[in-house]
C-alpha angles and dihedrals in degrees: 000000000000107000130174112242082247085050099053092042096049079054082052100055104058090059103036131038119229125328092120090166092056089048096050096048092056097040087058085046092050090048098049095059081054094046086047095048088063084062133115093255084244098059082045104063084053091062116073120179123266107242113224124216105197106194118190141115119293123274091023097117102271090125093040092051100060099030086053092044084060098044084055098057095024090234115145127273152202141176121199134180106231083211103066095063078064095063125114116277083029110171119207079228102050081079085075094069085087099067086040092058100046085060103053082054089051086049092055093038090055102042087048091063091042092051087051090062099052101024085107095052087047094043090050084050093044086052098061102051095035076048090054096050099049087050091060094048094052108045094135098057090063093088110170094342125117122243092252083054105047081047093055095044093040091058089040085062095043092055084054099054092248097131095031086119102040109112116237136181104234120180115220141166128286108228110190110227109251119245129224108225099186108022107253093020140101113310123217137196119234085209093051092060093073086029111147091026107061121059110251108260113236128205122200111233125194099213127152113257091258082064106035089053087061104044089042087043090056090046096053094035085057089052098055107051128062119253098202093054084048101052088042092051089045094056089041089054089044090051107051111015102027120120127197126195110215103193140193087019092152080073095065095048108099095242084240097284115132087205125121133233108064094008100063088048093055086049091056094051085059103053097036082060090055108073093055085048106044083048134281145166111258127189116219128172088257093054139274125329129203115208111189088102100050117112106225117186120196129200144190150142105242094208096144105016139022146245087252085056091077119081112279096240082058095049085047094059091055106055102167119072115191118189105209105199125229112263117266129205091270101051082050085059089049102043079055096057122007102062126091088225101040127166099240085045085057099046084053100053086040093068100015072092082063091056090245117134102219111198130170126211112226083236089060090050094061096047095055088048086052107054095036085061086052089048094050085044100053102039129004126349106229099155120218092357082079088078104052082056088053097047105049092053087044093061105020088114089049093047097050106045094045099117094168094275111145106251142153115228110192110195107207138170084265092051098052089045092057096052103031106038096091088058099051090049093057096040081049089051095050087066091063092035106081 
């Protein structure tokens, strides 16, 4: 998708509040991989990626930020926690199951555009022989047609979901379940080892039509793109368009002690992630993967320690800092109303299945802003996910009592004092209490 860096931004916005610095920074970096795809492929090898750090407190938008930025442009994406490379048994390779798992996403990204594009050749396939099953289950109901015609109104009736219930054998292929030999490593599968010598071995299922359709859909739809292509077209996309989220990568700076123990662990880990992010060659079981051209963006709060804290190659590799804000009082009323996906929009379709209308007064709005901003300022600061505390506690009557009974529920200034008042008048007493 070429997008302008306002374009993407303004994508941005109607998902996330504020942060305009954040959204800039990775709509430039998104721009630029188009910019260097229209390239001669030598002046392209000369242009890496620039590596973003977004610091900022949690739940103020640094994840959704880069998992909705990929879902903008369908590269492939993954998120990691930088912590879990400290655990105990860690593995310097272990690193390397980042790049592993972007391209298991390539590959599914990949093979999901290539199913849409046959998915019309397989379903026409899939109809014949569903079409010849219900056929035979239903002989007796062919009365004086011929055979041409009890086909013909049998798959008229399949195309309408007559028979979607209807239970068929189908017979499928038996797909052994891969292995992993070393954890976090390449997996194998003990039946692809004799792969193209042995017949494929086959298992009869009794499964409605509905899932049979899907089962046989996914089987025809195999057959009829080519796996190679696919896995070629995966790496490529991993490569170089590929983005990977590194999190919670302040817990892994060694908080400026020169002292040993867990420190020296955290300072592994990150040079152990340097190499894949300053580029290497990683073996997958697709293939190798190059990862100089990968855009990672890495993210954490920097409560304790600071982005100098990391070692300075690190820090090298991740030349734009961008600072995210906490969230005021005003960016609260506008993650309750502006995005697409806002929290009270949620709540209503939630228990609009119950029959109930859920509706919220703009005076309401204010107040659990309100008090979602106290609550952050008086204990700790989580961001949005304030709100869904808030919330919760908010609607947990109305939840409850919803029993599929038609009703209106009108949330008003009133109605947020009553239930969260209690709450307010404790978080307003901590800040006397030492």
């Amino acid at each position: 998708m070429n997008l302008s860096p306002k374009q993407i931004v303004q994508e941005l916005d109607k998902y996330i509040v504020g942060q305009n610095q954040a959204k800039k920074a990775v709509a430039i970096a998104l721009r630029n991989r188009y910019r260097r795809s229209r390239l001669t492929p030598s002046e392209m090898e000369e242009i890496t990626p620039k590596n973003i750090i977004m610091k900022g407190p949690t739940g103020v938008g640094k994840t959704e930020i880069a998992r909705r930025l990929a879902r903008l442009v369908g590269a492939p994406f993954v998120k990691v926690e930088a912590t879990k490379y400290t655990e105990v048994g860690y593995v310097g390779r272990d690193v390397e199951s980042m790049i592993r798992d972007l391209v298991e996403c390539a590959v599914r990204l990949v093979k999901e555009e290539r199913y849409k594009k046959v998915v019309e050749k397989a379903g026409s396939a899939v109809e014949d022989k569903l079409a010849k099953l219900i056929v035979e289950n239903r002989r007796m109901d062919k009365g004086d047609l011929t055979d041409q015609e009890f086909m013909e109104k049998i798959k008229e009736g399949y195309r309408k979901g007559w028979y979607d219930n209807e239970t068929v054998e189908i017979e499928i292929t038996d797909m052994p379940k891969p292995m992993e030999l070393v954890p976090g490593g390449a997996e194998i599968s003990i039946g692809s080892i004799f792969g193209d010598f042995m017949p494929k071995k086959k298992k009869k299922r009794k499964l409605t039509v509905k899932e049979a359709r899907k089962l046989m859909l996914d089987e025809e739809s195999e057959k009829l793109i080519d796996k190679d292509s696919v896995n070629e077209e995966a790496i490529r996309r991993a490569e170089q368009e590929g983005i990977i989220f590194i999190d919670e990568i302040d817990k892994i700076a060694a908080k400026g002690t020169k002292g040993g123990g867990q420190d020296v662990s955290r300072e592994g880990v990150q040079r152990d992630i340097l190499p894949i992010v300053e580029g290497s060659t990683v073996m997958t079981k697709y293939g190798a993967i190059k990862t100089d051209y990968i855009l990672f963006i890495a993210a954490g709060a920097f409560h304790v320690s600071k982005v100098s804290d990391l070692i300075p190659e690190l820090q090298g590799r991740f030349p734009i800092l961008v600072e995210l804000s906490s969230l005021s009082k005003k960016d609260f009323i506008e993650i309750l109303t502006t995005p697409q996906n806002a929290i009270t929009v949620q709540y209503a379709t939630l228990l609009r299945t119950d029959g109930i209308d859920l509706k919220f007064t703009d005076e309401a709005i204010e107040e659990i802003a309100g008090i979602a901003e106290d609550m952050n300022a008086t204990s700790e600061d989580i961001g949005a996910r304030r709100l869904h505390t808030v919330m919760e506690n908010l609607l947990e009557d109305v939840s409850f009592e919803a029993d599929g009974t038609a009703k209106d529920v009108l949330i008003d200034k009133a109605y947020v004092t009553e239930k969260l008042g209690v709450e307010k008048k404790t978080k307003d007493l901590k800040k006397y209490i030492l």
